[in-house]
N, C-alpha and C positions, 0 to 999 in steps of 0.2 A: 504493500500500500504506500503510496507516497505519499512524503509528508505534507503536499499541500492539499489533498482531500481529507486529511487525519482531524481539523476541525469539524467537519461536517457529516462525517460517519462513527458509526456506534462501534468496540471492537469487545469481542463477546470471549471471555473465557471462566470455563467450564461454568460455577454460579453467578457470575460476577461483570456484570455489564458496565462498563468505560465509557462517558462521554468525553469527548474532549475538550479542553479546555479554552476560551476564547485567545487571542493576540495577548501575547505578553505587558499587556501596557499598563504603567503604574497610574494609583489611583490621582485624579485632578486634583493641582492643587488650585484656589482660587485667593489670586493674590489681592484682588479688589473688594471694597465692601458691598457685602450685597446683603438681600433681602429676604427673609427668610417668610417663607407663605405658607405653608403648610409643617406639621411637626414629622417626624420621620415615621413609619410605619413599626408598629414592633414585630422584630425576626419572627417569620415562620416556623414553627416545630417542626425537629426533627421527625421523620417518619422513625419508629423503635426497629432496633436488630431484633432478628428471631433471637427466643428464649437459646439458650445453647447449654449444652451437657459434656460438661469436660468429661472425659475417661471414665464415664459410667459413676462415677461417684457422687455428682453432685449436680444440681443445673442452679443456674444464674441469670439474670438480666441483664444484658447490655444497658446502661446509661448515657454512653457517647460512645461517639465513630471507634475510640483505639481502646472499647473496653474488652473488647474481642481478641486483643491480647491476652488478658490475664489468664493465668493458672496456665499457658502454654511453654512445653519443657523449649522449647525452640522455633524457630523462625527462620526463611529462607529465601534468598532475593533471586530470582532468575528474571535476566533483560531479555526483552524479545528485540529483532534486530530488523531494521526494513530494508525494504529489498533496493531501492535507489543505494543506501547507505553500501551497501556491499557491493554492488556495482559500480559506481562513481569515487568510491570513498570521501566523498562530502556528509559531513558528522550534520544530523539531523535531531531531532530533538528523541533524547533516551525514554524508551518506556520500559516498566517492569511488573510482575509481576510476586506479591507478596503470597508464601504458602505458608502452611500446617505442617507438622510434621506426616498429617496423613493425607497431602496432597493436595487438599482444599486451599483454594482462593481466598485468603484474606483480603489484601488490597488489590488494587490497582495502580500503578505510581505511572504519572507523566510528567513529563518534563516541559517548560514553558518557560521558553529562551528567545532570543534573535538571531535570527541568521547571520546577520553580521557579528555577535558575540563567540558565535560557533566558529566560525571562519577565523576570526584574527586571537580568539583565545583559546580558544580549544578544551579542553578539561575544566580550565581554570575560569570559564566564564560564569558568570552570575545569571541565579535560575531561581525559579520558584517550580518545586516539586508535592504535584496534587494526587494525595491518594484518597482514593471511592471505595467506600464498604461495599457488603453485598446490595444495602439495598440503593446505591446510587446515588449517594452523599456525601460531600469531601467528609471526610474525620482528623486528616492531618492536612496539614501546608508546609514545607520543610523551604525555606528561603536560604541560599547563601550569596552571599557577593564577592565581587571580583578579587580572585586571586590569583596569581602567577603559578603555575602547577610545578612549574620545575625551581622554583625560587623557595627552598624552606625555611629562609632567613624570614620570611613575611607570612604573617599568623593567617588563616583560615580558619573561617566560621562560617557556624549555620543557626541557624535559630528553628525551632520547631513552633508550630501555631495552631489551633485548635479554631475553626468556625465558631463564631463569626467575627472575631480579631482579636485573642487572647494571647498571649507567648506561654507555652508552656515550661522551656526553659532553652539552653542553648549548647552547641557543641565548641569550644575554643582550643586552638590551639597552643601548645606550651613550645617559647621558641625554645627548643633543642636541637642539638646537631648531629649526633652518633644515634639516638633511638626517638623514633617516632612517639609523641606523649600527646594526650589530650585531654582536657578536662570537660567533664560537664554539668553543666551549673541552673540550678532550681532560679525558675526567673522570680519564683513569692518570696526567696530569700537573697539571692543572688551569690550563695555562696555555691561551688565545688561539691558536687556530692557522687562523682564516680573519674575517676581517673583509668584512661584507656591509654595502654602500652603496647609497641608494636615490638617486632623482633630488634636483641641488641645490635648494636654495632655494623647498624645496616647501611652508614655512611651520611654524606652531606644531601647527596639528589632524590629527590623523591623518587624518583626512578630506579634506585637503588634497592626495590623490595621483588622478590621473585615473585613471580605468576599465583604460588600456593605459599600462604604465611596466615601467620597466626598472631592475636590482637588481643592480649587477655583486660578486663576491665575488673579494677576492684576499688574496696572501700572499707577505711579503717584495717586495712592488713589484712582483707576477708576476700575470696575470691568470688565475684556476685554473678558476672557472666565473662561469654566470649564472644570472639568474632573471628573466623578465618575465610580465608577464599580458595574455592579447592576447584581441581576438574571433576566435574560430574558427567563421567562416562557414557549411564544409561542415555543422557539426553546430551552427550557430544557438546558441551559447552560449558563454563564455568558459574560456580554460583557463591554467593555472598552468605554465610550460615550464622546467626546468630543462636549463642546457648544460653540455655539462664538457668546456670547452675543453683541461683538460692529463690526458693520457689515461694518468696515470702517477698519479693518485688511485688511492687504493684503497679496496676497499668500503666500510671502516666510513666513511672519511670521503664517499664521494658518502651516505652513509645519515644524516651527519651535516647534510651539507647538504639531504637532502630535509627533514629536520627543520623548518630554517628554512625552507623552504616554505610549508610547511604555518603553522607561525608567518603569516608574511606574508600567506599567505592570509584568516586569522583580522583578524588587526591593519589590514587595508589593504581585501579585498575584499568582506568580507560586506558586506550589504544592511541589516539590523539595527543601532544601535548596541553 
């Protein structure tokens, strides 16, 4: 599919229907005084996720888009790829999709950039990344800004967002030079509540990380989750795998760390500089 009918068609996988997202343009600012005529309308309610039953033990109610995380031992990113992209090799806007350990469609993730940001920056250009639950409503907004992909001396972040304009907290980088480190920080407090570490003495270039590495994240000296990026055989392509080894996270935070995922993904595995 190319990416310029990708606004105007639905793309369907397995539960999990994807509209796409308008033109990347940020919201208007109005620098004159104007006049206000009407008051603004209050948000629409969300439509509720179906009830859901972890591992037979329990079921629960979703409450928001990323509560369909919780109580999940893990999480797994697989990008689908278009086909201009691999013919042309002109970098298009990245889609993904987010699984279950039992194969089920959690998100949707698209990407919603410029074409001229793709072109002259490549990895490191500034995106806002929109993912749809099953029933067809953003849940997250993952926003990062421009950074140089091959320049590790210059911090990269992301911020993660909840509908309909809350920060739930953010991913930052820590400047280091021999090991890749990140912190990520509760935006109700603003402090540091999970530090993610990449493989040691992996050098200066970000480029410097092999194809299959490994990303553990912890807290207070506690090992909470991980992150590595591996070949996955059966489906001939690579995938992004988040663990959540302490099953006492709660949603916002595993939603915080798929954040940094997705970051890492950006920073570490694209193809493009």
């Amino acid at each position: 599919m190319l990416q310029n009918d990708a606004v105007r068609t639905l793309q369907y996988d397995s539960e999990i229907r994807v509209a796409q997202q308008p033109s990347p343009s940020e919201p208007r600012v109005y620098d004159s005084h104007i006049s206000i005529t009407s008051q603004p309308r209050p948000e629409t309610p969300r439509i509720p996720l179906p009830i859901a039953t972890v591992t037979g033990s329990r079921t629960f109610i979703p409450l928001s888009g990323y509560d369909c995380l919780a109580d999940l031992p893990s999480v797994h990113i697989e990008q689908t790829f278009e086909l201009n992209e691999a013919l042309t090799a002109v970098s298009s806007e990245n889609r993904y999709v987010v699984r279950s350990p039992l194969n089920d469609a959690i998100f949707a993730a698209s990407e919603s950039s410029t074409e001229k940001n793709r072109l002259v920056w490549g990895a490191g250009r500034p995106f806002q990344m929109h993912l749809l639950d099953k029933t067809h409503q953003e849940a997250l907004v993952f926003r990062k800004k421009l950074a140089l992909g091959s320049l590790c001396c210059q911090p990269k972040s992301l911020e993660i967002w909840i509908p309909p304009g809350n920060v739930l907290g953010r991913v930052v980088q820590s400047p280091t030079f021999m090991q890749p480190e990140f912190f990520i920080e509760d935006e109700s407090t603003g402090q540091p509540i999970f530090c993610v570490e990449g493989p040691a003495n992996s050098g200066f270039c970000c480029f410097c990380l092999p194809r299959e590495c490994y990303f553990k994240i912890h807290s207070g000296g506690n090992m909470r989750a991980s992150i590595d990026h591996k070949w996955l055989a059966s489906k001939s392509q690579y995938t992004t795998n988040i663990y959540f080894s302490d099953p006492k996270l709660t949603a916002k935070e595993r939603a915080l760390i798929l954040g940094s995922a997705f970051l890492l993904e950006y920073l570490y595995f694209q193809t493009r500089f």
